[in-house]
C-alpha positions as CSV (number, residue, x, y, z in Angstrom):
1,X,0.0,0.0,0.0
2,X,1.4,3.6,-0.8
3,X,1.3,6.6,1.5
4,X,0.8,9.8,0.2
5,X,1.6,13.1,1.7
6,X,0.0,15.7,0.8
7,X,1.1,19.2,2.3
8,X,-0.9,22.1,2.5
9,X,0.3,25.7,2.3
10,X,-1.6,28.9,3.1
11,X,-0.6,32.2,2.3
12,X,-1.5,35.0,5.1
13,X,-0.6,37.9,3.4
14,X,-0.5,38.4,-0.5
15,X,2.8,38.9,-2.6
16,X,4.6,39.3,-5.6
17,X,7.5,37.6,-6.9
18,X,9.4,39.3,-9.3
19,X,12.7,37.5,-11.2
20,X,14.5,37.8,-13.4
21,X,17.4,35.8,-15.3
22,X,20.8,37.0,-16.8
23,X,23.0,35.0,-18.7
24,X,26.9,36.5,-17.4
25,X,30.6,35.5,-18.9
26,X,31.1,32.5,-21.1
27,X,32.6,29.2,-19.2
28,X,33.0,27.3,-22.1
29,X,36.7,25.5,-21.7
30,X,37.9,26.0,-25.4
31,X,40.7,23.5,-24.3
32,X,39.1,20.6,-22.8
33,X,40.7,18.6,-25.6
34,X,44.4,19.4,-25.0
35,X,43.7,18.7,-21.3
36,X,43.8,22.4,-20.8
37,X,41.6,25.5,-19.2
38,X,41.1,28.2,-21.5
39,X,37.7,30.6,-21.9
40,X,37.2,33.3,-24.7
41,X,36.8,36.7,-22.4
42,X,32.9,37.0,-23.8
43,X,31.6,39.1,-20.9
44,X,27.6,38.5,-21.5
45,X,25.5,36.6,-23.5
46,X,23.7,38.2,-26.4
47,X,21.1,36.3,-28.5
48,X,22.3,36.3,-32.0
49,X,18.5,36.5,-33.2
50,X,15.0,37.6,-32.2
51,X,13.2,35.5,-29.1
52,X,11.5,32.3,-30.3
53,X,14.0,31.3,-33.2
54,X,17.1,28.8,-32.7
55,X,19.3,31.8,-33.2
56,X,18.4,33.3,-29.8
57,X,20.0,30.7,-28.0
58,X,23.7,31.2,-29.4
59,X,25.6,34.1,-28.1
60,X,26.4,37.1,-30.9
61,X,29.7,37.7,-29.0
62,X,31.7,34.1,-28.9
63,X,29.4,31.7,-31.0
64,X,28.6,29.8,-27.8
65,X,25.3,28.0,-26.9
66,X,23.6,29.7,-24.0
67,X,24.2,27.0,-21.3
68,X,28.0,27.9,-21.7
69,X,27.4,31.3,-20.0
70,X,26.5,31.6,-16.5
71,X,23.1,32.0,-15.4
72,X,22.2,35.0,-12.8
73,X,19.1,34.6,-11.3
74,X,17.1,37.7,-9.4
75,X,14.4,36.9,-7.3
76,X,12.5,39.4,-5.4
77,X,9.8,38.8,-3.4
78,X,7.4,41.7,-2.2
79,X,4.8,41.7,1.1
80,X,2.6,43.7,0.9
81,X,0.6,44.5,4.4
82,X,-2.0,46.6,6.2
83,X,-1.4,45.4,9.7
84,X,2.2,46.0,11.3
85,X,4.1,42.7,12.4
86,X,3.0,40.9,15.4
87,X,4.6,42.1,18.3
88,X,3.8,41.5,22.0
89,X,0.6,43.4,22.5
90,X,2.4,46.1,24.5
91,X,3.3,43.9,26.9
92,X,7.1,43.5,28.4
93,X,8.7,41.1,30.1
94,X,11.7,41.1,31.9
């Protein structure tokens, strides 16, 4: 017989998630062959053609696929909120 867990998760307070993804330097190891490290210097990725085709996933710069160049992710996450945090009701304790 199989279990399954099933997990529940509530959200108090509403948000928004905002990312967004950069593609950095190109760590493609031109010498791999040789038994060497080498990379080209390509700073950034830049698609080679317009979003959608094949062309936007090799870089204009070195020629390299994408998944050469490292990926930078940004994620920010926003709260938004009427009531101020919970605190301790005004009560202190020593």
């Amino acid at each position: 017989m199989r279990r399954r867990q099933v997990v529940v998760r509530r959200m108090e307070e509403p948000s928004r998630i905002s990312t967004s993804v950069r593609y950095r330097e190109c760590q493609k190891n031109h010498a791999a062959s040789v038994g060497g490290y080498a990379v080209d210097g390509c700073r950034e990725f830049m698609a080679s053609g317009e979003d959608g085709t094949a062309a936007a996933l090799n870089c204009a710069a070195c020629g390299c696929h994408r998944s050469f160049h490292r990926r930078e992710v940004d994620t920010e996450v926003v709260c938004e909120s009427s009531s101020p945090p919970n605190s301790s009701n005004g009560i202190r304790r020593n």
